[in-house]
KEDRENKE-14728 format. One record per residue: x, y, z of N, C-alpha, C in turn; residue in one letter. Coordinates in steps of 0.1 Angstrom, whole numbers, padded with zeros to 4 digits, always signed. Atoms other than C-alpha are relative to their C-alpha. Layout:
KEDRENKE-14728
XYZXYZXYZa ...
END
This chain:
KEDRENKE-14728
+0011-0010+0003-0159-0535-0577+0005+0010-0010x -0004-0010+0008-0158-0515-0607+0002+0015+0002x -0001-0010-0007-0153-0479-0610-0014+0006+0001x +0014+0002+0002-0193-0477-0620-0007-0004+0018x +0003+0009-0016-0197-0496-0584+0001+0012+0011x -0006-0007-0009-0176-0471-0569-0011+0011+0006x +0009-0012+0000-0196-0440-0573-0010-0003+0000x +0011+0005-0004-0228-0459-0570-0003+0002+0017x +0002+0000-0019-0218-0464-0531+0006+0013+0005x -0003-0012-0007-0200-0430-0527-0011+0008-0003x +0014-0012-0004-0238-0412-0539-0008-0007+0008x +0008+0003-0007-0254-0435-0518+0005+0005+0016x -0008-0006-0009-0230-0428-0491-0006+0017+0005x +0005-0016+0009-0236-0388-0499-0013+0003+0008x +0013+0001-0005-0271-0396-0494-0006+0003+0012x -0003+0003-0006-0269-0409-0469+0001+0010+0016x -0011-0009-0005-0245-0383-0449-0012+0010+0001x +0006-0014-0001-0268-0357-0460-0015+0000+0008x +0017+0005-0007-0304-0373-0447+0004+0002+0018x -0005-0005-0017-0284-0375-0411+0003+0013+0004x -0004-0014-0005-0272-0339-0413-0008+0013-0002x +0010-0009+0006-0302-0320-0430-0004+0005+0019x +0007-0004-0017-0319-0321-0390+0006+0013+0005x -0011-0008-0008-0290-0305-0377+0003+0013-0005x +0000-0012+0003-0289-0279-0402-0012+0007-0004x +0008-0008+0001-0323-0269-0399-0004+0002+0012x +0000-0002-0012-0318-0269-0363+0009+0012+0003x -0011-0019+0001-0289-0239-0365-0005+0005-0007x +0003-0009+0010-0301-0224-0393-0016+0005+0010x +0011-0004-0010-0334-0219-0372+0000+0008+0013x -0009+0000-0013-0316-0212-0341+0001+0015-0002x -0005-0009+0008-0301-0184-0358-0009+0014-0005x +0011-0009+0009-0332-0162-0373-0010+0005+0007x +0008-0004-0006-0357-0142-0356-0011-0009-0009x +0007+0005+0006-0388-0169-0369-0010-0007+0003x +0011+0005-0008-0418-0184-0360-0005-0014-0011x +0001+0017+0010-0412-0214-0391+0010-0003+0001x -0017+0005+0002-0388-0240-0397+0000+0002-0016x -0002-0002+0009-0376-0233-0425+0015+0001-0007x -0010-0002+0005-0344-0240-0449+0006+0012-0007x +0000-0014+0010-0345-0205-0460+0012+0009+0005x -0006-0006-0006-0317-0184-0447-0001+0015+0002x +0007-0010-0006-0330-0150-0441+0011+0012+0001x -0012-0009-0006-0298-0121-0436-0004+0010+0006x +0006-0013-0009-0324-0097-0422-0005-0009+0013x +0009+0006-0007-0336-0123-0397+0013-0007+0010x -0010+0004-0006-0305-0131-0388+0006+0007+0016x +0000-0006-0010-0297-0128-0352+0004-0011+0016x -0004+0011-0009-0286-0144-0316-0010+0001+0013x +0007-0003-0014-0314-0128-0295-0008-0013+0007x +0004+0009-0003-0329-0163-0293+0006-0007+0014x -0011+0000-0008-0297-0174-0275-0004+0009+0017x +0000-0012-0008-0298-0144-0253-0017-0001+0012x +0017+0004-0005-0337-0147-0244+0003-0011+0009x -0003+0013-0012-0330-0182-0234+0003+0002+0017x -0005-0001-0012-0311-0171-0206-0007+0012+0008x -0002-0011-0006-0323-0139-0195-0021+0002+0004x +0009+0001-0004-0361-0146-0198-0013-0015+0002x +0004+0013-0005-0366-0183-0196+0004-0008+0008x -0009+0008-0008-0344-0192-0168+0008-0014-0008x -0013+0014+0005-0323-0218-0191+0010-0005+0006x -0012+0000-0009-0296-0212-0168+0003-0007+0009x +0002+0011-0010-0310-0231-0142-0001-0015-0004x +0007+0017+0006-0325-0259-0163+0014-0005+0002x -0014+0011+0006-0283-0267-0177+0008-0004+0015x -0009+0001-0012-0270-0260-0138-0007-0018+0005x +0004+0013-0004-0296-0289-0126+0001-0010-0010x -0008+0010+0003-0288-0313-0155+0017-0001+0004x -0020+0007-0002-0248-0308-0150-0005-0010+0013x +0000+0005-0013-0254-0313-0112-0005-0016+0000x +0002+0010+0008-0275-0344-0125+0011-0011-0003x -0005+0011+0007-0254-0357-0146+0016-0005+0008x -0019+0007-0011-0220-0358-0120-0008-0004+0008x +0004+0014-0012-0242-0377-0094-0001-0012-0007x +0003+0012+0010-0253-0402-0120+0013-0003-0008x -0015+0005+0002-0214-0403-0131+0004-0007+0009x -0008+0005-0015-0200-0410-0101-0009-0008+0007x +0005+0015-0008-0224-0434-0087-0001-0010-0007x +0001+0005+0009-0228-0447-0117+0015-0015-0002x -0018+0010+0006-0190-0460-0121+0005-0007+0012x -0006+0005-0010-0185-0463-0084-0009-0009+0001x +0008+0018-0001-0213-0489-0079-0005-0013-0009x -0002+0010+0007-0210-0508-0108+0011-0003-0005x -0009+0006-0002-0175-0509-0108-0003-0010+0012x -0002+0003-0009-0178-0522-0074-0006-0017+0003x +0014+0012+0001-0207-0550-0081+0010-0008-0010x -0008+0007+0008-0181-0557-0111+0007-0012+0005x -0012+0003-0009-0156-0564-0090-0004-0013+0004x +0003+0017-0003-0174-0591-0070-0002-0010-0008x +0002+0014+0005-0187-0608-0097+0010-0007-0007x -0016+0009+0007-0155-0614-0113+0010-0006+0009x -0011+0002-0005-0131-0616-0085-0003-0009+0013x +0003+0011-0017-0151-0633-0050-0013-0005-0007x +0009+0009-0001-0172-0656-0064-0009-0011+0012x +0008+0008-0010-0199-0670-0038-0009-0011-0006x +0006+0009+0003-0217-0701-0042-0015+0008-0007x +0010-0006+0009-0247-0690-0069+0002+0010-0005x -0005-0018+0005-0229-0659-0079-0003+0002-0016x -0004+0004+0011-0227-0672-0114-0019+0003-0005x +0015+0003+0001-0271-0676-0111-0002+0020+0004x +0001-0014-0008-0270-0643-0092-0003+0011-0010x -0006-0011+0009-0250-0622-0119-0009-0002-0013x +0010+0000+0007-0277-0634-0145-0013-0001-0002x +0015-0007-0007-0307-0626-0129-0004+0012-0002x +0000-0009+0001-0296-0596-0124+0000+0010-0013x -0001-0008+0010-0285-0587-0157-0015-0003-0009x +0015+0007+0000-0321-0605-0167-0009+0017-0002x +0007-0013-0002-0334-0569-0155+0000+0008-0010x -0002-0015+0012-0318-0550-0185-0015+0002-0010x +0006+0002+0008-0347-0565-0204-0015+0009+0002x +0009-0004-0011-0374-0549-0177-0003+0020-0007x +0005-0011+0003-0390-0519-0195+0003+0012+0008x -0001-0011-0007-0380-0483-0179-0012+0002+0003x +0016-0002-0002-0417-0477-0178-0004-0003+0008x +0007+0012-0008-0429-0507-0157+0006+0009+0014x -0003-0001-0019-0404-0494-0128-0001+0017+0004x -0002-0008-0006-0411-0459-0127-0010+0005+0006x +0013+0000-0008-0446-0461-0107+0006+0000+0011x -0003+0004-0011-0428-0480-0082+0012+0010+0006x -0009-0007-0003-0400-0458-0080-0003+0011+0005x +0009-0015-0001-0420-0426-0078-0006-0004+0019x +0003+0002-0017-0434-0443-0041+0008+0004+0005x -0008+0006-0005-0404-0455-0033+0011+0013+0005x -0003-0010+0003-0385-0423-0038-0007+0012+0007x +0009-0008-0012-0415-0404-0020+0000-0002+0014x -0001+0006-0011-0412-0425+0009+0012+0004+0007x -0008-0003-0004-0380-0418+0011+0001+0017+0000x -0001-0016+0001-0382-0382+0009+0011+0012-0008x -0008-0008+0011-0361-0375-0022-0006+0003-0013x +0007-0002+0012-0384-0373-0048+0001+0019-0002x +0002-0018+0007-0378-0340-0067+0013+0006+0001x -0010-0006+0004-0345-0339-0058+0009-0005-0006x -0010+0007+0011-0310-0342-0079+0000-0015+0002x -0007+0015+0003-0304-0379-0063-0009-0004-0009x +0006+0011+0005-0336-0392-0073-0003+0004-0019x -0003+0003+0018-0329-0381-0113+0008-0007-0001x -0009+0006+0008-0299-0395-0113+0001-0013+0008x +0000+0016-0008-0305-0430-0091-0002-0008-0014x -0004+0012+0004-0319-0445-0118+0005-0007-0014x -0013+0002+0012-0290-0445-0144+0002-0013+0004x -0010+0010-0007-0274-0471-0119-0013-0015-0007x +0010+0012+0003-0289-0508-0138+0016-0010-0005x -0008+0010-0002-0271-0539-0145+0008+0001-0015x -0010+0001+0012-0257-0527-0179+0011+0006+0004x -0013-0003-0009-0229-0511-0159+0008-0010+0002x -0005+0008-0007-0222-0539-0141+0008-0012-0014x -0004+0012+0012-0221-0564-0175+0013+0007-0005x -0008-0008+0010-0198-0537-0194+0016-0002+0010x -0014+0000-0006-0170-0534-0169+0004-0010+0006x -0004+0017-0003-0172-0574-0157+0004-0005-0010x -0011+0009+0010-0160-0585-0190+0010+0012-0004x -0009-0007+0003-0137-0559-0193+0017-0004+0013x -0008+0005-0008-0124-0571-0160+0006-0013-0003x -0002+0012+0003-0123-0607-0175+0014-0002-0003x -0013+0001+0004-0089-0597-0190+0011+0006+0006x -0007-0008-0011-0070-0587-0155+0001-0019+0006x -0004+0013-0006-0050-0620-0149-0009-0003+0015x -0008+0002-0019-0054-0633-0114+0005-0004+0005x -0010-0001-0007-0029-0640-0108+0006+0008+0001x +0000-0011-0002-0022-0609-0106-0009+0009+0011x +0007-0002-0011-0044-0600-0080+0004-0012+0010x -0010+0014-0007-0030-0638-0064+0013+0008+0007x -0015-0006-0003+0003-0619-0060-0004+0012+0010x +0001-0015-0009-0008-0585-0043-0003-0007+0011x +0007+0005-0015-0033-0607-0014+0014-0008+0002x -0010+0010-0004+0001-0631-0010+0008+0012+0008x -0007-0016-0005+0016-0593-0005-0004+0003+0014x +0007-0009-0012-0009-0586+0024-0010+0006-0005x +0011-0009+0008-0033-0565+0001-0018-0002+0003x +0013+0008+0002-0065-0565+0011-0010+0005-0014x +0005-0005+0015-0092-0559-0013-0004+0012-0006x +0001-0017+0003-0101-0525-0012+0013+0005-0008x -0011-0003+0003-0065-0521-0019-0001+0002-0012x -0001+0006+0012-0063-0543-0044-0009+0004-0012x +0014-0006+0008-0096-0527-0062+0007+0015-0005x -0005-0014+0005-0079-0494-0061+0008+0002-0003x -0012-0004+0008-0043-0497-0070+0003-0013-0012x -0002+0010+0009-0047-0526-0095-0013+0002-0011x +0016+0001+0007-0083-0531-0108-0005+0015-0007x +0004-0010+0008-0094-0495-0113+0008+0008-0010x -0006-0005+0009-0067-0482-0130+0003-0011-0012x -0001+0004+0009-0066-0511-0154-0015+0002-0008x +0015+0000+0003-0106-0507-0159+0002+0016-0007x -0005-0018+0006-0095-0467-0173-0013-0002-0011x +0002-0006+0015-0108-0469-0210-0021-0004+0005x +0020+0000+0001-0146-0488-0199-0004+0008+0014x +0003-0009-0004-0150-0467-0172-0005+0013-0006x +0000-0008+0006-0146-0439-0197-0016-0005-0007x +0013+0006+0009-0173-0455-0221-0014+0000+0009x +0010+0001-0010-0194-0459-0191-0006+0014+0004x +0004-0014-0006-0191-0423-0180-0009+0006-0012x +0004-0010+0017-0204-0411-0219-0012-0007+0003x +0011+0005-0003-0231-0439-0214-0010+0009+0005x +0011+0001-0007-0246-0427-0185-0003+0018-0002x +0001-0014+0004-0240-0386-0196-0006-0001-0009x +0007-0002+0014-0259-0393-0229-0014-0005+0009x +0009+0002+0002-0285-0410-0210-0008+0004+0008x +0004-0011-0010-0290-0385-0179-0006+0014-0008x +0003-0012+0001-0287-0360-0196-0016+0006-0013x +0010+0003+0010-0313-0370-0227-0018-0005+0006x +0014+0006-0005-0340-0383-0203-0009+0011-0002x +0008-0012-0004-0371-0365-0204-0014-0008+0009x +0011+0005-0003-0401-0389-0192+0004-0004+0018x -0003-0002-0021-0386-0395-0153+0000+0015+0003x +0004-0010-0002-0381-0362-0152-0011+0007-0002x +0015-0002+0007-0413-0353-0166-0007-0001+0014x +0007+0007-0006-0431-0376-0139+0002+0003+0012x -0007-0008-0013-0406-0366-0109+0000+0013+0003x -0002-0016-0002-0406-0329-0111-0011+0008-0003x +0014-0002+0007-0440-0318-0105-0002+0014+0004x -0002-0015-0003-0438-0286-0083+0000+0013-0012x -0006-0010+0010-0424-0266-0115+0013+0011+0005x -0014-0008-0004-0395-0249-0092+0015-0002-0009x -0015+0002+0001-0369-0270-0105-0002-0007-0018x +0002+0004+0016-0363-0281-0146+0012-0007-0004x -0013-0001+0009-0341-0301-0167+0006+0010-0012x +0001-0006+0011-0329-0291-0200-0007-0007-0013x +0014+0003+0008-0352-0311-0219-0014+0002+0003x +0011-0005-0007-0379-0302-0195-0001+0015-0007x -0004-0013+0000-0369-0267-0201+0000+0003-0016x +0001-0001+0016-0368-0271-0241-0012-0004+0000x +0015+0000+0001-0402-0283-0243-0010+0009+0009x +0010-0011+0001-0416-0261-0224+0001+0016-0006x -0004-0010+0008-0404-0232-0247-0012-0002-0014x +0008+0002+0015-0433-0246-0272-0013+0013+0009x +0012-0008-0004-0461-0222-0266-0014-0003-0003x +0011+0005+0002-0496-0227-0265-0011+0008-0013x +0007-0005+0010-0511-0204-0294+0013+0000-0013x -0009+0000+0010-0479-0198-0314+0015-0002+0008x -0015+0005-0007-0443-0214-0308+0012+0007-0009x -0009-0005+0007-0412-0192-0312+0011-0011-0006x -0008+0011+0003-0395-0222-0332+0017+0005-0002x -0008-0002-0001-0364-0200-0332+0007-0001+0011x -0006+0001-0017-0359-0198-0295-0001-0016+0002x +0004+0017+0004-0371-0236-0299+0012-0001-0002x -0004+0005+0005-0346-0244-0316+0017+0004+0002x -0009-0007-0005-0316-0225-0296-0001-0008+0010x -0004+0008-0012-0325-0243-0266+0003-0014-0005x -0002+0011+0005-0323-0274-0288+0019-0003-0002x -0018+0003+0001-0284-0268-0300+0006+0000+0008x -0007+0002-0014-0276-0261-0267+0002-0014+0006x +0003+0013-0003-0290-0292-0257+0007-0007-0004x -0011+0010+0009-0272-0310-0283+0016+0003+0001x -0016-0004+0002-0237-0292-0283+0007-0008+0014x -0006+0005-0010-0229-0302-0243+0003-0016-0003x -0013+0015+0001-0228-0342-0251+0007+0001-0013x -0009-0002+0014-0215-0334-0285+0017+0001+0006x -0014-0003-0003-0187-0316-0270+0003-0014+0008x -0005+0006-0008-0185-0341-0241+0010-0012-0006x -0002+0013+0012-0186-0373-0267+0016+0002-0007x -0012-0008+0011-0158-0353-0291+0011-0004+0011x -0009-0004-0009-0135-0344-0260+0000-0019+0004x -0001+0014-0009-0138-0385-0248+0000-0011-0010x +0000+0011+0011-0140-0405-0282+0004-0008+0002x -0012+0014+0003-0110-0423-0285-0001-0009+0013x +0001+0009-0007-0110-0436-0250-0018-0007+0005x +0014+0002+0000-0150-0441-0253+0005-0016-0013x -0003+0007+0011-0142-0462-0284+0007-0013+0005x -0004+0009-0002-0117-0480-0268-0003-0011+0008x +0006+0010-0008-0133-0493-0240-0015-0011-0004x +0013+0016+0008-0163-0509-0260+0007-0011-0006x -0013+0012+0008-0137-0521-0283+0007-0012+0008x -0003+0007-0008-0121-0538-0254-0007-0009+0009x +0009+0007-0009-0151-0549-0236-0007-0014-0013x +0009+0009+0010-0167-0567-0268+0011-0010-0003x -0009+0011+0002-0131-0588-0277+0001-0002+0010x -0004+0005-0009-0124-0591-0244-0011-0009+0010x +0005+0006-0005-0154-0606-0232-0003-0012-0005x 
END
């Protein structure tokens, strides 16, 4: 590639870079400004954090982020413990049709979110959880868990697991001082998974939480639009909030986020 070539793909590049980042800085710069437009204009008289501040003090925001965290650690942790656990079997105690079983099941991933959340909304009523934390975060738990950390398990000899049960080990054991600490990096990947996709829902929540007592923080950002005129500044404060927590999360977990796909895609 010439040097003509070069600089062709570094302004497309450029481009590129800047079409992804424009949003985001008219989402702070907005954030930012006492305003009732969006606008790339920067303002130094307009400039201000009461947006921020409001959020919390006369829109309950506070609540909305307490009930997604709470959210998003039930939907972590059940998330990794029951499809680690479903992993486990299908890799390591094979039952006659397990093989039929394990792609049935994953069959489901194809199964529209939409289709199942009528049935769920009963199901969830019947049970007498509807509205609360479990039933936001139940239904993270789907067979893309299970696929992600079974080929990741693929590359855990067994004979290595052979050797522990010859030990005495039973499998609980064997699950917890062998298997999960080798499973580390897709676990990790898993956890960012299901925190991008708890915490980003807005249409179960929507559907589940009718009272109005209780809110996410997407719930809680949309309803910040108003019905004659929308403060798009305060708008747009609950927005970076919104965004900064998986930002940060994502940032703080990369490398071993990275690694575990990386490992699950050669390794499977």
């Amino acid at each position: 590639m010439g040097r003509l070539g070069k600089w062709a793909m570094y302004a497309v590049v450029a481009l590129l870079v800047g079409m992804a980042v424009l949003p985001f800085a008219l989402m702070v710069i907005t954030a930012i400004q006492a305003t009732t437009r969006l606008e790339f204009t920067i303002r130094p008289e307009l400039l201000t954090f009461d947006n921020f501040v409001r959020l919390f003090t006369t829109n309950n925001f506070g609540s909305a982020l307490l009930t997604s965290s709470i959210v998003v650690v039930i939907a972590v942790v059940l998330n990794n413990i029951v499809s680690s656990l479903a992993a486990f079997g299908f890799a390591f105690k094979p039952f006659p049709g397990s093989k039929a079983v394990f792609w049935v099941y994953l069959a489901t991933i194809m199964v529209p979110a939409q289709v199942t959340m009528i049935p769920m909304f009963i199901l969830f009523r019947e049970l007498g959880i509807l509205g609360g934390h479990l039933s936001l975060a139940l239904p993270v738990i789907n067979a893309f868990g299970v696929f992600l950390i079974r080929q990741f398990m693929a590359s855990i000899p067994p004979s290595l697991l052979e050797a522990a049960r010859i030990d005495g080990a039973s499998d609980l054991r064997i699950f917890l001082s062998i298997v999960v600490p080798a499973i580390k990096p897709v676990l990790v990947a898993l956890t960012v998974f299901t925190f991008l996709t708890t915490w980003n829902d807005f249409l179960w929540p929507l559907i589940s939480l009718q009272d109005g007592t209780r809110s996410t923080v997407t719930l809680a950002v949309s309803q910040l639009k108003g019905n004659f005129l929308t403060q798009y500044g305060m708008v747009m404060a609950g927005t970076t909030i919104a965004f900064l927590v998986p930002f940060i999360v994502y940032a703080v977990l990369q490398r071993q986020f990275v690694e575990g796909v990386t490992a699950s895609g050669v390794k499977g």
